[in-house]
C-alpha positions as CSV (number, residue, x, y, z in Angstrom):
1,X,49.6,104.6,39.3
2,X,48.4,107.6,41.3
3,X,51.0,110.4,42.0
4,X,50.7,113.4,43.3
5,X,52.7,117.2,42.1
6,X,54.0,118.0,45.5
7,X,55.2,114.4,46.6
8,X,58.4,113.3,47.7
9,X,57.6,109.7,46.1
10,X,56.0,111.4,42.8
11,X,60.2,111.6,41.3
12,X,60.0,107.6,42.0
13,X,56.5,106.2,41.1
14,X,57.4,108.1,37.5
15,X,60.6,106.0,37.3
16,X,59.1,102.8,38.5
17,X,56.2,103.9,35.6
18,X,58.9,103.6,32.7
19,X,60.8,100.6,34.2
20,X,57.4,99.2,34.1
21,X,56.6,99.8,30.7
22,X,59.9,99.5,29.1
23,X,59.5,96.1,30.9
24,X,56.0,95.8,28.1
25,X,54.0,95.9,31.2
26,X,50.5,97.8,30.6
27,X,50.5,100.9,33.3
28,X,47.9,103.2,33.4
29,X,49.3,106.7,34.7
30,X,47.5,109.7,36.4
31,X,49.7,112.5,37.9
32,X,47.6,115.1,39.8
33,X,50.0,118.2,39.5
34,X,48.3,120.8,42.0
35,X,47.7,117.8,45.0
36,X,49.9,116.4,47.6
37,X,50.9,113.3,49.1
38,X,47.8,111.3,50.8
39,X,45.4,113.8,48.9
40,X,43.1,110.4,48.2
41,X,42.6,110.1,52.3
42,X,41.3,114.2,52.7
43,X,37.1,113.4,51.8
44,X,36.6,117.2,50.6
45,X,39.2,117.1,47.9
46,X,37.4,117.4,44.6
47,X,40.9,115.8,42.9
48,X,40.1,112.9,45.4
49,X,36.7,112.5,43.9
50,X,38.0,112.6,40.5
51,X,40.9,109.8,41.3
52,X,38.9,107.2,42.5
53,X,36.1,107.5,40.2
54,X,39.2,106.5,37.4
55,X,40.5,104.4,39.5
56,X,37.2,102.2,40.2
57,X,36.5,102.8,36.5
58,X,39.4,101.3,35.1
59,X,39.0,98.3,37.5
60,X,35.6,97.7,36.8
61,X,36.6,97.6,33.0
62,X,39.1,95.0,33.8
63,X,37.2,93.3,35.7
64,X,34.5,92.9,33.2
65,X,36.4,92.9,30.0
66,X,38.8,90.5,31.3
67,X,41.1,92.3,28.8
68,X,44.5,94.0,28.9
69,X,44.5,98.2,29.6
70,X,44.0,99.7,26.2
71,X,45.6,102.8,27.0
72,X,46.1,105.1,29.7
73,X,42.7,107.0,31.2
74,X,43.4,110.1,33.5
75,X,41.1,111.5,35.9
76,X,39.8,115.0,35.5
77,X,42.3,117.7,36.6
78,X,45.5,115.5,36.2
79,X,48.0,115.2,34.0
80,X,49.5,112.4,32.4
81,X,53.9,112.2,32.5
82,X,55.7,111.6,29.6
83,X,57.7,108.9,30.2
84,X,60.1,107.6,28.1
């Protein structure tokens, strides 16, 4: 999960993040505190960059491992939430 620090749906995806995981399902969490909404559509955003390179990391991984996430990886310049 992707969010973004000045996001109407950031309050949401962070609540859907715990539901997940107190559910026991793996989630993977990067919150990008100084971007906003759609911030992975603008091309010269150097958070963009930085998002999609974790994002196709962590798929490639997967998709090569074939295992489970092992824990959370965050992109540079983000944060990740504490969720209970």
């Amino acid at each position: 999960m992707v969010t973004a620090g000045f996001d109407p749906l950031t309050d949401a995806a962070k609540l859907y993040v715990g539901r997940l995981r107190d559910a026991g399902v793996p989630v993977t969490h990067a919150h990008h505190p100084d971007t906003f909404h759609g911030f992975l559509s603008i091309r010269f955003f150097p958070q963009r960059r930085a998002a999609l390179r974790c994002t196709s990391d962590f798929v490639r991984e997967r998709i090569t491992a074939g295992s489970q996430p092992d824990g959370p990886r965050v992109a540079a310049g983000s944060t990740r939430s504490a969720i209970p």
